[in-house]
N, C-alpha and C positions, 0 to 999 in steps of 0.2 A: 578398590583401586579406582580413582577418580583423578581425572584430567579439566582442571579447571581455566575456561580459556575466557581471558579479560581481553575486550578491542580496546587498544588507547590511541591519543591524539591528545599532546601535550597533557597528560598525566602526571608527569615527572615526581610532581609535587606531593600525589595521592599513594605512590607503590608500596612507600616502607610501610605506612599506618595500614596499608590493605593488605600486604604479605605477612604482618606480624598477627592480624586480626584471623584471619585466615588458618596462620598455623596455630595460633591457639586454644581457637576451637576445633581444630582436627586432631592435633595430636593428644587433646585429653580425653576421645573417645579413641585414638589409636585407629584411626583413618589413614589411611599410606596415600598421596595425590601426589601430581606435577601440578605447577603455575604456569601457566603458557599467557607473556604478556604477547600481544600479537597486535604488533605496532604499526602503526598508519604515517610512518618514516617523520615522526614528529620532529619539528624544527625546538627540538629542548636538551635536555639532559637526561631522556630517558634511557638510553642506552649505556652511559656512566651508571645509572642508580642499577638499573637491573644488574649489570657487569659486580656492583659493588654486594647485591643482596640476592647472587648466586651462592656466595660463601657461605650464605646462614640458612636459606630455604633452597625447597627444591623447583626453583624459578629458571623458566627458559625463557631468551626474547625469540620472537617470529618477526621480522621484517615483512611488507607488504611491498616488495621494488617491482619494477617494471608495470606496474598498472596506476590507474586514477585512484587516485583518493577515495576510498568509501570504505566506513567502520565495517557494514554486514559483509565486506570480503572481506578484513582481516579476522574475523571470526572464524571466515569459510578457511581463513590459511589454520588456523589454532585447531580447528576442529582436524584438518589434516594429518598436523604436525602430533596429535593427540597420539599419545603412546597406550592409554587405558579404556578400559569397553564401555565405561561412563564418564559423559559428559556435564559440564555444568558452565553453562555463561553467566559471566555477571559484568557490572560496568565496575570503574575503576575510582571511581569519585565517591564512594563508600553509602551511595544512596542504598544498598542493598547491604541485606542485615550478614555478614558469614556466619554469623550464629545459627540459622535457620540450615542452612547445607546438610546437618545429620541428617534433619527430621525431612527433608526432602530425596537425603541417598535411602531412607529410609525405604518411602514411598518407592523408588524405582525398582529399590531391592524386591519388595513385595510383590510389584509389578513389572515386570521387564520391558513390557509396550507399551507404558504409559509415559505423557511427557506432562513432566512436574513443573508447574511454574509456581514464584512467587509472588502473590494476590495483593493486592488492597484493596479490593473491592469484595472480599466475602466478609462472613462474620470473622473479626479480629484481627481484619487487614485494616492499618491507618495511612496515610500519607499527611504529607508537612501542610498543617494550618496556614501556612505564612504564604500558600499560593495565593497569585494575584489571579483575578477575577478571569481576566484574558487565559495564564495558564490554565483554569482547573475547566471554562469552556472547551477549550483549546485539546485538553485532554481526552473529557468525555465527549464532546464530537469524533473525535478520531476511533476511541472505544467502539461508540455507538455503529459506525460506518463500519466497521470489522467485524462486529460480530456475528453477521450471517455465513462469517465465513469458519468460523468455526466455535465449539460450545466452551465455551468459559465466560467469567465473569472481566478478567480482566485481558485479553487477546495482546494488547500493548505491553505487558510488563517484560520487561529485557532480563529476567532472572529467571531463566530455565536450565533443566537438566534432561536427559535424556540418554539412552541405549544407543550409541552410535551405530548399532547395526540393525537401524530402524529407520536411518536417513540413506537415500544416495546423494553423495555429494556432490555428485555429476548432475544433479536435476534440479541443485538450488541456482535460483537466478534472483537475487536479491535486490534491491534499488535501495538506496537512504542506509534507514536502521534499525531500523524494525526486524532483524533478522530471524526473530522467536516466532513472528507470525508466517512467516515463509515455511520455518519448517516443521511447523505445527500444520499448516496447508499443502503441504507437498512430501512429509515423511508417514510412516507406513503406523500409526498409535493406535491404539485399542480406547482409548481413557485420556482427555487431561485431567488433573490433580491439579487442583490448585490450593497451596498454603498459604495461611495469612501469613501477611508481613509486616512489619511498619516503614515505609518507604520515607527516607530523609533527606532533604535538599543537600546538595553537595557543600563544602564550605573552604575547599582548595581550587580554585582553576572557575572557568567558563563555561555555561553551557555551549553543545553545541548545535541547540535546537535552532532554528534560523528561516527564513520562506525558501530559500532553495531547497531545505531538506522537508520543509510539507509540500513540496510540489513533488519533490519526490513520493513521497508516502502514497500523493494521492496517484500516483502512476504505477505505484506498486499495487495501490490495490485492485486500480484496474486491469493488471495482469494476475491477480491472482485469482478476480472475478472469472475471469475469462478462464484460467484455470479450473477452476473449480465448477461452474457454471454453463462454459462453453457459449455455444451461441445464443443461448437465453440471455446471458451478459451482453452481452454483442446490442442485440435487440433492445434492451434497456438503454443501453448508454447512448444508441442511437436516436431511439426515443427523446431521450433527456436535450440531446442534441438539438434535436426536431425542435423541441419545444424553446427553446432559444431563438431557433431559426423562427418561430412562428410569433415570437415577441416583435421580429423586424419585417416580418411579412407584414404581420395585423397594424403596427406601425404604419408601415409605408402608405398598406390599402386605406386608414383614415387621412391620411395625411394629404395624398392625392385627393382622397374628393372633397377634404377643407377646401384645395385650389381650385375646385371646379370640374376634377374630371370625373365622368359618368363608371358609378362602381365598378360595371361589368369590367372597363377596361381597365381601371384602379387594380381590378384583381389580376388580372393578367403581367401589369408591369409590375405588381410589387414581388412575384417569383423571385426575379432575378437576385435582387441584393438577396435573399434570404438564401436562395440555394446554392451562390456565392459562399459566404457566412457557413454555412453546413455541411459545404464539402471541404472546407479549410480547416474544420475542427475535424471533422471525421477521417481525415487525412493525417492529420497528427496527432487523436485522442485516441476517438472508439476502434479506428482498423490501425493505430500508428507499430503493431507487433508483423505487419507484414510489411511484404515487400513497396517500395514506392515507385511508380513509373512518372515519367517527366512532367511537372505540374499540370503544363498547358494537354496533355492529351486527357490524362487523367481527369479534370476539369471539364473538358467536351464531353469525357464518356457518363461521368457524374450529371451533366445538365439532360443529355439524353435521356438518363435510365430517372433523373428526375422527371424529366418533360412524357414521358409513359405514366407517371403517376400524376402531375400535373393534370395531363388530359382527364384521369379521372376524375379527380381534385376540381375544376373547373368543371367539367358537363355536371357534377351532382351538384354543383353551387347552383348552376345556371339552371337545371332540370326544377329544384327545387323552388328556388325563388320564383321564377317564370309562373309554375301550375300548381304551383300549393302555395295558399293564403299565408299558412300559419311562418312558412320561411322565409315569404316577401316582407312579412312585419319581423323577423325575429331573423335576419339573414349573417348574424354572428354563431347561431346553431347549424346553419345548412353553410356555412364559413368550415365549419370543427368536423362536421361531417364526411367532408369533402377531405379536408388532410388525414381522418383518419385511415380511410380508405388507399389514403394514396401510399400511408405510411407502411404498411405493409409491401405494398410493389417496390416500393424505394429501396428496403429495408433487403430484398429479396437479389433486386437487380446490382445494388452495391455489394452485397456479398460475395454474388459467384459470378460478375462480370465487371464492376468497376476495382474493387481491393480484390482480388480473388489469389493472390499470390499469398500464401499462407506461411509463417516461419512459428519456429518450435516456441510454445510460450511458456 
């Protein structure tokens, strides 16, 4: 008994060739499923074709009304709307094989806690030659970036199955479309199972990969970091921050004494623009899952809990260069030293008194 939920978004053109493909590799093993297309209120003729290829399969439409546009919630509607105790996503542009679905109900039958995806990147997984140089970068960057979040080879592929009574639905909060990775991070699995596949460029309709939906991805991951992770993530991504900010500090501080001013002070005024710069991304990136208090306060209490670490960050500059030889010649080391030191107070003081308003991630 398997419940098959497709997310569309101007599909119209792909449902017959993918309901027909569908039911004929099920019903020659005598598989009994539902189709839940679970539409993303596409401006087409989706809802004619389904209405017309209810007569022949056992096809449901799921409309997606009253919210924003996004694929991985009409999923989260299909998975809802799911009548049977196995799930199975796939996309609708026929990149994904329906011939593999047995040998995948296969695996879940065997194992009830395990979430089955399908692979291209193990032995006897392929995908389409004809990627351009950009997509297959594009691809395996995204991979790479995911998979500490969980053990597989392929984390990205959008053809999974699973125990619906292994997710709560209530705890998925998805961004973009990547929704396989969400609940492969947030549902309750023993195992993933990954099957090869051979993965094939769509050849109806548009992608709908695009820079708003990787800006998404990359905000999904940083909540699922944070999920998973907790304030290790946190720490890192502030880090990562820092080090941003520390390309506009060390900037500044050269730059200054190109003009003439005396380092010591060089160091002091290039603070600002940088810790400027690093409360405006950590306001919106690495703390952007909590709550936000009005710029300008939150910005004072940022330069404060910066100016605590500052002060460290500066007397080890100054201690060092001033009484030891080796940092007065080499004062880009007793520079690195100084912020690492601070980076921690920073790191410490933004937590639990600059963002300290916490909301469910």
């Amino acid at each position: 008994m398997l419940s098959i939920v497709v997310p569309t978004f101007k599909e119209a053109g792909n449902l017959e060739r993918l309901a027909e493909r569908i039911d004929s590799c099920l019903s020659a093993v005598e598989i009994s499923y539902e189709l839940i297309i679970a539409d993303d209120n596409s401006p087409d003729e989706t809802p004619e074709v389904c209405d017309r290829l209810t007569k022949q399969y056992p096809l449901r439409l799921v409309l997606g009304e009253g919210r924003p546009r996004d694929l991985s919630l009409s999923v989260i509607d299909g998975i809802r709307a799911a009548k049977h105790p196995t799930i199975l996503v796939m996309d609708a542009d026929l990149s994904h094989p329906p011939e593999k679905i047995p040998e995948m109900l296969a695996q879940v039958t065997a194992n009830p806690t395990a979430f089955v995806l399908g692979s291209r990147y193990v032995p006897g997984g392929t995908f389409d030659r004809q990627w351009s140089i950009w997509r297959f970068l594009n691809s395996h960057v995204a991979t790479m970036l995911a998979r500490p979040l969980v053990k597989c080879r392929d984390p990205m592929s959008g053809f999974f199955m699973f125990s619906k009574d292994r997710v709560d639905v209530a705890r998925l909060r998805p961004m973009g479309y990547k929704i396989g990775l969400e609940i492969m991070v947030r549902g309750e699995f023993s195992e993933v199972v990954e099957v090869p596949i051979s993965f094939a460029d769509r050849e109806i309709g548009a992608s709908k990969m695009n820079l708003d939906q990787q800006i998404k991805y990359l905000r999904h991951l940083r909540r699922l970091y944070l999920y998973r992770f907790g304030g290790f993530a946190e720490f890192i991504h502030f880090g990562a921050v820092g080090a941003s900010g520390f390309v506009i500090d060390v900037s500044c501080y050269y730059l200054l004494q190109w003009f003439g001013v005396p380092h010591q002070v060089a160091r002091g005024i290039s603070f600002w623009p940088a810790v400027s710069w690093n409360w405006a991304i950590n306001r919106r990136m690495t703390f952007g899952e909590r709550e936000r208090r009005p710029r300008g306060k939150q910005w004072a209490e940022f330069v404060i809990a910066s100016l605590i670490g500052f002060s460290l960050n500066w007397g080890i500059y100054v201690f060092l260069t001033t009484y030891i030889e080796f940092f007065d010649q080499w004062r880009l080391i007793a520079f690195v030293l100084g912020i690492g030191v601070a980076s921690i107070s920073n790191f410490t003081l933004s937590t639990f008194f600059v963002f300290s308003e916490k909301r469910a991630r």
